[in-house]
C-alpha positions in Angstrom: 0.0 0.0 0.0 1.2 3.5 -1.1 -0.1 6.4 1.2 0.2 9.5 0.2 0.8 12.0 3.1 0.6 16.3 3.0 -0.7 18.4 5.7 -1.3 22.1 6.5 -2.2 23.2 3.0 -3.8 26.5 4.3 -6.4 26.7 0.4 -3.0 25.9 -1.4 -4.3 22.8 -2.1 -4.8 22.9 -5.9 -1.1 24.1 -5.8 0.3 20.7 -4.9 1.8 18.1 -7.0 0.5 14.6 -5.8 2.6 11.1 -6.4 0.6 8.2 -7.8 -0.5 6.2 -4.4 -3.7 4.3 -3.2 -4.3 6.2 -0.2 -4.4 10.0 0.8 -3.5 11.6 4.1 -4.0 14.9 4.9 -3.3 15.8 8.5 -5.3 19.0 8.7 -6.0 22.7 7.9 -7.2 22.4 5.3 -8.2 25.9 5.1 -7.4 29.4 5.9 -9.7 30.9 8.7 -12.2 28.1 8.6 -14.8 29.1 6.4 -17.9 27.5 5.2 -16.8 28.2 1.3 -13.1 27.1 2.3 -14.0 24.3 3.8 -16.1 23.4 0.8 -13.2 24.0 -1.8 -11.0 21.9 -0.1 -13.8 18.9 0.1 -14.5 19.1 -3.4 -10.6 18.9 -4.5 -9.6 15.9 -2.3 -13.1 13.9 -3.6 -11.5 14.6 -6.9 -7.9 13.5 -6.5 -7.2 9.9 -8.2 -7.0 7.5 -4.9 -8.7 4.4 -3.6 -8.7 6.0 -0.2 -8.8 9.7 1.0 -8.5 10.3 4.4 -8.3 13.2 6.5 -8.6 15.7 9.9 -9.1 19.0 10.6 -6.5 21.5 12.3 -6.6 24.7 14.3 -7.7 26.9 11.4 -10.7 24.7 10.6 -13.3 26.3 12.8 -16.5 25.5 10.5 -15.4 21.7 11.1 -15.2 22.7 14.6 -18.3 25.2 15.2 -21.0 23.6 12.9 -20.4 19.3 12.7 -23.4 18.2 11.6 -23.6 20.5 8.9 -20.1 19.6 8.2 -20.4 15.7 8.1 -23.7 16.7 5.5 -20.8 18.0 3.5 -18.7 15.1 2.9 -18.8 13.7 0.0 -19.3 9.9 0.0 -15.7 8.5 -1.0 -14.1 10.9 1.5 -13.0 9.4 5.2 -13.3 12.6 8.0 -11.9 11.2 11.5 -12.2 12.6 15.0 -11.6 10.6 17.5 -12.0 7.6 15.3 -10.6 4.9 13.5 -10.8 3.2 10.2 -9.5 0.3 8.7 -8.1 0.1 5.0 -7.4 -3.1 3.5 -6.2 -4.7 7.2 -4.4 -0.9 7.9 -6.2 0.5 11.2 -5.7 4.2 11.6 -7.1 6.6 14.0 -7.4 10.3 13.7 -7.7 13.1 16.2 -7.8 17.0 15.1 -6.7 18.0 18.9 -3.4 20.6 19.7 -2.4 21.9 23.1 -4.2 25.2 23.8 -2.9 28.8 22.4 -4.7 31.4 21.9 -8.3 31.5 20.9 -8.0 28.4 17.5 -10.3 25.5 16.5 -9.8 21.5 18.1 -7.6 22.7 21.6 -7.6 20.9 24.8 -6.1 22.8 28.1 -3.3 20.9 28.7 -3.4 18.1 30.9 -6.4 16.1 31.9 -8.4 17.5 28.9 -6.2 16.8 26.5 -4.8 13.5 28.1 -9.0 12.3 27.5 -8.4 12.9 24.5 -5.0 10.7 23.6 -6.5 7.8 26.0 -9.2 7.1 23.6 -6.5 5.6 21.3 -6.8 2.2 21.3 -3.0 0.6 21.5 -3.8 -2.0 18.4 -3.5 1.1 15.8 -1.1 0.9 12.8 -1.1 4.8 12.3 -1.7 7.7 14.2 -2.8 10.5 12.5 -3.3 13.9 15.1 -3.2 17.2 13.9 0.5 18.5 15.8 3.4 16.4 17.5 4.3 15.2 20.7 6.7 17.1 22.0 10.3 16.8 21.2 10.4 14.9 17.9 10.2 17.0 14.8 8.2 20.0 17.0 10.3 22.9 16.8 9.1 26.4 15.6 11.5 29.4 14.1 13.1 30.1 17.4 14.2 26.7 18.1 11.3 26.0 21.0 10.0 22.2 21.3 5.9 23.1 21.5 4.6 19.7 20.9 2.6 18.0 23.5 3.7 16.4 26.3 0.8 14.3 27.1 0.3 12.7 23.3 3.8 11.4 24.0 2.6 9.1 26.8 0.3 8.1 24.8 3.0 7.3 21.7 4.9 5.5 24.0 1.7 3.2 25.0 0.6 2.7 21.6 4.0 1.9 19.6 2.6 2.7 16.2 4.5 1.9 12.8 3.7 5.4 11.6 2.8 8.8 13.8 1.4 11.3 10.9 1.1 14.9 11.3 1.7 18.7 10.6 1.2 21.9 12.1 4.5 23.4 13.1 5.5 23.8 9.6 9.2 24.9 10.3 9.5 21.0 11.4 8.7 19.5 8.0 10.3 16.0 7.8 10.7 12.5 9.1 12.3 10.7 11.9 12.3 7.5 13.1 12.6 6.3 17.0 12.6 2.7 17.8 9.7 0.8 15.5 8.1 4.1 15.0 8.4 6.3 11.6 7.1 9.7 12.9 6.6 12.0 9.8 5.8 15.7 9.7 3.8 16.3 6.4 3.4 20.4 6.3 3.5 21.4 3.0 4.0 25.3 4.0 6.9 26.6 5.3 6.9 29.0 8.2 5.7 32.1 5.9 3.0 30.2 4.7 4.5 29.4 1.3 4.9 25.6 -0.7 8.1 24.5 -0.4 7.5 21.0 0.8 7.0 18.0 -1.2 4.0 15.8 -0.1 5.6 12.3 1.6 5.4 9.3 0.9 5.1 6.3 2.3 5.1 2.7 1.0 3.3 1.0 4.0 4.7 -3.1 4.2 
């Protein structure tokens, strides 16, 4: 299986190159400031792209995902997977994804950290094959401009407990890239730099 992974494409989408694959990641914001008519644009190009399997989360920009669900989920168009809090299986794959970041500021899909956000990491069962979340845990591959490790602390217990084979995400886009730590590929898919521009090649991943 060939996954395709990009995230943070900010309504650059139709600006990025995609590889042949048979499944598409996207690891959230998808859009701007989290419009209705963002939202929608976005929807409509991922149905489109030429995959068996299209997958994806929101991020902290996506506030119409966040503010209005159900009229969100009347959105999605039917060969599209949305996760939150959730997991599906592709052809014997099991994947979960969570839109949730550490609170700053006033942006979509935060937990305080801590007990809210640690609810939200122990809902991961420990049987997954990919984690998909919208930011890192801290210290791998979570580093902004000034050199500052903001990823969370509390979805690195739960890393630890659940030993996937790949940990997908985005977010801190000056921390595009891939690592790997023990059995675990983690992979940073932000297609944006840090001024909001493509300079990242979507990754990819030939799943065994």
């Amino acid at each position: 299986m060939k996954i395709v992974f990009i995230s943070d494409t900010h309504n650059q989408h139709r600006k990025v190159t995609l590889p042949l694959g048979d499944v598409l990641v996207h690891a959230g914001d998808v859009s701007g400031r989290g419009s209705k008519e963002e939202v929608q644009d976005f929807l409509h190009w991922f149905s489109e792209q030429p995959f068996k399997y299209k997958i994806f989360i929101a991020g902290n920009h996506d506030f119409f995902i966040q503010d209005h669900p159900a009229e969100f989920r009347a959105m999605l168009p039917s060969n599209v997977i949305y996760l939150q809090d959730e997991m599906t299986e592709i052809e014997g794959v099991k994947i979960w994804g969570s839109p949730w970041t550490p609170e700053y500021m006033n942006w979509a899909f935060m937990k305080a950290h801590g007990k809210e956000i640690e609810e939200k990491w122990d809902m991961i069962p420990d049987d997954i094959d990919v984690l998909l979340t919208h930011g890192p845990m801290v210290g791998v591959l979570d580093q902004i401009f000034s050199g500052l490790s903001v990823g969370c602390a509390a979805l690195s217990t739960a890393v630890q407990r659940i030993n996937p084979k790949y940990f997908l995400f985005g977010h801190i886009h000056e921390s595009y890239g891939r690592q790997q730590s023990g059995a675990t590929h983690f992979i940073n898919g932000a297609v944006l730099n840090e001024n909001y521009e493509l300079s990242n090649d979507p990754v990819v991943i030939d799943f065994l």
